[in-house]
Backbone as CSV, one residue per row, in Angstrom:
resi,resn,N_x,N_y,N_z,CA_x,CA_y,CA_z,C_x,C_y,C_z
1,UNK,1.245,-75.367,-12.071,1.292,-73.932,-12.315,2.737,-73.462,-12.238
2,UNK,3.552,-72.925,-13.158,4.263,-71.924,-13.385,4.475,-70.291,-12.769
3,UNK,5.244,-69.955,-12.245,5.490,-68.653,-12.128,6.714,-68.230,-12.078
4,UNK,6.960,-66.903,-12.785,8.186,-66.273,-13.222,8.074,-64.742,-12.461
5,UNK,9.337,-64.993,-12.282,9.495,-63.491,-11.301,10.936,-62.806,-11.972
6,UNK,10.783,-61.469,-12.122,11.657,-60.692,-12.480,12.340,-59.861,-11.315
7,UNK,13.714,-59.590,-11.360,13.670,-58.507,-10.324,15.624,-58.180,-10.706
8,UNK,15.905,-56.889,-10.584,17.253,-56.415,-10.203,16.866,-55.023,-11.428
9,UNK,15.833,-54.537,-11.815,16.052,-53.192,-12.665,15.946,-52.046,-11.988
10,UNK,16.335,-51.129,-12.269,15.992,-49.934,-11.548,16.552,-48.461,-12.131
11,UNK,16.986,-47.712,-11.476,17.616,-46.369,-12.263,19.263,-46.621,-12.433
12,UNK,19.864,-46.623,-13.512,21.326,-46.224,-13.788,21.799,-45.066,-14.439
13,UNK,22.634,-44.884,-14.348,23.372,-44.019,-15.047,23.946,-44.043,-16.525
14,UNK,23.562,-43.145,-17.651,24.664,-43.718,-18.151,25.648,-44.309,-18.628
15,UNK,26.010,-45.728,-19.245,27.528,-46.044,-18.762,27.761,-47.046,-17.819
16,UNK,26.274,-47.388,-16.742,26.237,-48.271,-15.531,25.961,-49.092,-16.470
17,UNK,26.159,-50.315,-15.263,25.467,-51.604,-15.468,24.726,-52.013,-14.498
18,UNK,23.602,-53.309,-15.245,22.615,-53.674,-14.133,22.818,-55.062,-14.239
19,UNK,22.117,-56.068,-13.160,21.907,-57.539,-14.081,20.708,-57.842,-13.182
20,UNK,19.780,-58.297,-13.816,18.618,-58.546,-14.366,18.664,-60.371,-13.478
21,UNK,17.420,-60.663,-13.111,16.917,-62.409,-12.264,16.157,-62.447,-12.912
22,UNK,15.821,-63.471,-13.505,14.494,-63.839,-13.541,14.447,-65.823,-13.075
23,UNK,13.236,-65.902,-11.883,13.157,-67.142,-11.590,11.947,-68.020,-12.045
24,UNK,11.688,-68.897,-12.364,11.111,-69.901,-12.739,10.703,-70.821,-11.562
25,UNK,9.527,-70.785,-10.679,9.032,-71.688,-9.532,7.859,-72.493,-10.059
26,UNK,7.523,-73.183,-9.496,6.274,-74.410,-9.988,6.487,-75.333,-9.895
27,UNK,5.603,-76.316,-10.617,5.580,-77.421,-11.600,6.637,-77.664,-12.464
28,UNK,8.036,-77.848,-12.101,8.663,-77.762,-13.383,9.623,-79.013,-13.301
29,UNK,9.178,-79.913,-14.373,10.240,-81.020,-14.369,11.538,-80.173,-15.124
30,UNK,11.440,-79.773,-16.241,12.178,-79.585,-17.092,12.437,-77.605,-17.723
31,UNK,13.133,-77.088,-18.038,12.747,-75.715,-18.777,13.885,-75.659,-20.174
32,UNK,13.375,-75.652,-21.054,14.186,-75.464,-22.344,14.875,-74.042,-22.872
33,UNK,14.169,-73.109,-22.930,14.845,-71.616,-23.782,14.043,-70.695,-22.294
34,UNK,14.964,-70.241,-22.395,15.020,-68.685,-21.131,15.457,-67.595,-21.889
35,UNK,14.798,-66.790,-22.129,14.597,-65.425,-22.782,14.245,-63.878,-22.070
36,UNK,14.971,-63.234,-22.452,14.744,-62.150,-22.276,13.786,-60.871,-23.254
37,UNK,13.177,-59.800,-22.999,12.447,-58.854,-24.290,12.238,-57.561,-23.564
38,UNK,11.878,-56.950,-24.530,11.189,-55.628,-23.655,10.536,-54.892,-25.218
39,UNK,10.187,-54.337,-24.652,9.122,-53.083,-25.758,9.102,-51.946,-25.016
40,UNK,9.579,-50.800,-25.904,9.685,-49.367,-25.654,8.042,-49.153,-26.311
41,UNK,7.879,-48.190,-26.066,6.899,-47.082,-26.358,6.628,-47.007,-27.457
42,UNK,5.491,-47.300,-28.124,5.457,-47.333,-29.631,6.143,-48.408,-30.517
43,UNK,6.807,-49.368,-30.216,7.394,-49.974,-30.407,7.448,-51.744,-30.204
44,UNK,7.631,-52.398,-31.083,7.486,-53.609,-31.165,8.402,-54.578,-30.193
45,UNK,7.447,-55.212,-29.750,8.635,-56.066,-28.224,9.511,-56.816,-29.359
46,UNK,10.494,-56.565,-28.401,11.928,-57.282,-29.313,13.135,-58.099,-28.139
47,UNK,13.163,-59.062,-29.027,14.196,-60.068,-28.286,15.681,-59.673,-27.945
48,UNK,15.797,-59.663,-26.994,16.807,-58.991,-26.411,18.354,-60.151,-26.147
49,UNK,17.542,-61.129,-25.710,18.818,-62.568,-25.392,17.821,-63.352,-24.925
50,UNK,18.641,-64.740,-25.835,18.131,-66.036,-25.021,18.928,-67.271,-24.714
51,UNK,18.620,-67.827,-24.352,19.495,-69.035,-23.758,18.607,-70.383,-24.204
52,UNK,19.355,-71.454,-24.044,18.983,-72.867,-23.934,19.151,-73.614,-23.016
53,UNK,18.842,-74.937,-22.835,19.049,-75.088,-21.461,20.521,-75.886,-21.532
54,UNK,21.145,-75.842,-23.037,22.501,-76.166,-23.427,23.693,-75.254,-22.797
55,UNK,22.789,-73.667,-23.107,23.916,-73.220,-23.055,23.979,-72.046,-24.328
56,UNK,23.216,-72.648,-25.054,23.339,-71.630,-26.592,22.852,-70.551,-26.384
57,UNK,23.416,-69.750,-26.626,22.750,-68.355,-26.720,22.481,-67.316,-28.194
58,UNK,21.592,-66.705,-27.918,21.251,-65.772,-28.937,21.033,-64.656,-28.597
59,UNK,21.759,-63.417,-28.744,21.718,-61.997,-28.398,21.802,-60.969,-29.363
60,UNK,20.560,-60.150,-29.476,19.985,-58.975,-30.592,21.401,-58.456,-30.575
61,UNK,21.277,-57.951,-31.952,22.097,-56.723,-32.769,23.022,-55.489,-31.664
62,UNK,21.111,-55.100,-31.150,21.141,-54.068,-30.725,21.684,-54.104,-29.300
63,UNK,22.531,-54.960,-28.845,22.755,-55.106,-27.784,24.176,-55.881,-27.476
64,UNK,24.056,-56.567,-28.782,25.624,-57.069,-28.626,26.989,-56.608,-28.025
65,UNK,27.459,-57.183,-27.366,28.777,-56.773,-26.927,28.305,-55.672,-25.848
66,UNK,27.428,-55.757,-25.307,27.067,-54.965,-23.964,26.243,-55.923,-22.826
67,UNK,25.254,-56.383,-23.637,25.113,-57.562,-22.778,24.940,-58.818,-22.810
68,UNK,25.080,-59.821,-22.009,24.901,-60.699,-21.883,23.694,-61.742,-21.188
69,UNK,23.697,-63.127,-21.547,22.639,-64.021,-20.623,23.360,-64.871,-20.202
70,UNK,23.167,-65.346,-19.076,23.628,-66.669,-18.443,22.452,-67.406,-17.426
71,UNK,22.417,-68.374,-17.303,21.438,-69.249,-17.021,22.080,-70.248,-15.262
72,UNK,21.371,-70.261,-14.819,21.528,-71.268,-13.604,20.371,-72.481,-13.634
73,UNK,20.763,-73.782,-14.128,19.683,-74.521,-14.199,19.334,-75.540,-13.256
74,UNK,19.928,-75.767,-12.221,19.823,-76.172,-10.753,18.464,-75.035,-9.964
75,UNK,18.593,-73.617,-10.408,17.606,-73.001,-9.612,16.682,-72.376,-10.854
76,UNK,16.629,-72.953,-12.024,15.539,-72.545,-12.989,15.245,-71.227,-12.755
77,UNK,16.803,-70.149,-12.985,17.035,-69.133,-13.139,17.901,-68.377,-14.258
78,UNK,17.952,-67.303,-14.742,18.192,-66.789,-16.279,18.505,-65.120,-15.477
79,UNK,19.741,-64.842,-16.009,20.194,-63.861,-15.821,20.647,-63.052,-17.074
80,UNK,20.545,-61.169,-16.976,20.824,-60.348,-17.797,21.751,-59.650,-17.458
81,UNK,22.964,-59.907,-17.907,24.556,-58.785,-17.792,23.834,-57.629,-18.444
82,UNK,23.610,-56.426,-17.889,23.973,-55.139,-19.541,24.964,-54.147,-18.758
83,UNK,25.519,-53.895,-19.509,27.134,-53.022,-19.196,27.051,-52.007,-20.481
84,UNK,27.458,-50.792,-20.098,27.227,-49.843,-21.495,26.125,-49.200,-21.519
85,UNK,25.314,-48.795,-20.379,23.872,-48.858,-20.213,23.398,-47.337,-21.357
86,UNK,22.686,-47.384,-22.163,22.212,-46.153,-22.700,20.940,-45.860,-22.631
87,UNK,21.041,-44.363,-22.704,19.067,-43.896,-22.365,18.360,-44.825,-23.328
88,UNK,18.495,-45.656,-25.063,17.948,-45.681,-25.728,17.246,-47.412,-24.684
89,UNK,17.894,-47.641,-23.338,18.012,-49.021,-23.313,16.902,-48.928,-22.138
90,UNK,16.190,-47.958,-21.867,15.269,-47.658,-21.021,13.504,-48.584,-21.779
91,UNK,13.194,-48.966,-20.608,12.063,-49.592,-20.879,11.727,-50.765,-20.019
92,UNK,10.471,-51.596,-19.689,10.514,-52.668,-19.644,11.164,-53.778,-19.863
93,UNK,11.775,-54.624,-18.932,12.150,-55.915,-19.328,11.380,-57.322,-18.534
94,UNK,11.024,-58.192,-19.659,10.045,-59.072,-19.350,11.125,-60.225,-19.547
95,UNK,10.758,-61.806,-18.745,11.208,-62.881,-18.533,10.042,-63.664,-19.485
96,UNK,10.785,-64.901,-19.861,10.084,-65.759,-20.600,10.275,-67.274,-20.723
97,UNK,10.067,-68.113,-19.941,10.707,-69.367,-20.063,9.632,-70.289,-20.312
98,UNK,10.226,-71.611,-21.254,9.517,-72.335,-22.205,9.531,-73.860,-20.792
99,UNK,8.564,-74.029,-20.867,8.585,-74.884,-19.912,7.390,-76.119,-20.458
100,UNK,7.595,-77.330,-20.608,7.136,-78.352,-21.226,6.094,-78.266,-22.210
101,UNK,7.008,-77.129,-23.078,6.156,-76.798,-24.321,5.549,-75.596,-24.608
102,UNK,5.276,-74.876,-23.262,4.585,-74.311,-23.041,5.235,-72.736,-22.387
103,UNK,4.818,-71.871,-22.926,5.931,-70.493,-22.540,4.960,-69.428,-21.564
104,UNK,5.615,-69.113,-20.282,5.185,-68.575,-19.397,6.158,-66.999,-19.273
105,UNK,5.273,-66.051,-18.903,5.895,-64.701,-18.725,5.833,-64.110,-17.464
106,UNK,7.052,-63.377,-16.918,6.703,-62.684,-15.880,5.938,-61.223,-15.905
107,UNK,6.079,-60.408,-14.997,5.535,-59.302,-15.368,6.459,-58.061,-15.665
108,UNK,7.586,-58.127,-15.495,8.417,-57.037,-15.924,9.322,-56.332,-14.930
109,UNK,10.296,-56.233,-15.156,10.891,-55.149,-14.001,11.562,-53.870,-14.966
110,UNK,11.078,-52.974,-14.221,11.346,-51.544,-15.544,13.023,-51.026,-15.155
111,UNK,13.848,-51.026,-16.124,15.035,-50.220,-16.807,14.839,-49.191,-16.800
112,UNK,15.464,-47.693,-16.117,16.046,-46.585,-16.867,17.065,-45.861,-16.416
113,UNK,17.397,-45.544,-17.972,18.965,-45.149,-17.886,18.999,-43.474,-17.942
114,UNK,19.259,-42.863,-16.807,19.171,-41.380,-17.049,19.977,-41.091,-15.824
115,UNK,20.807,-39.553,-16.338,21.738,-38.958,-15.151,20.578,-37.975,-14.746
């Protein structure tokens, strides 16, 4: 059994920044792609950043150059830089890691950005 835990969101400002855990405990020989998402309101969950267990990363449009992912793979952990924080960036953020094939989710730790 797998389990993923999210945790570091909360209220910012503005302009703040947050960064985002998500851990990976279990059964785990191995974990391949560590991902980040969220879905606003009405709105289609969308990939936010992901990682490999290389190193490669892939980070949305909509987010570029504000934040970042970085990965710790000794503690089968995946981290979210966001810097630049804007109200539009309010919402849920969910963890996602691919683990021997097989992709497990946490439950979310909620973002919002308001003065």
């Amino acid at each position: 059994q797998v389990r993923i835990v999210e945790s570091g969101g909360g209220l910012v400002q503005p302009g703040g920044s947050l960064r985002l855990s998500c851990a990976a405990s279990g059964n785990i020989f191995s974990i391949y792609h560590m991902g980040w998402y969220r879905q606003a309101a009405g709105k289609q969950r969308e990939l936010v950043a992901i990682i490999s267990s290389g190193g490669s990363t892939n980070v949305a449009d909509s987010v570029k150059g504000r934040f970042t992912i970085s990965r710790d793979n000794a503690k089968h952990t995946v981290y979210l830089h966001m810097h630049s924080l804007r109200p539009e960036d309010t919402t849920v953020y969910s963890c996602s890691a691919e683990v021997h094939d097989s992709w497990y989710w946490g439950q979310g730790t909620q973002v919002t950005v308001s003065s």
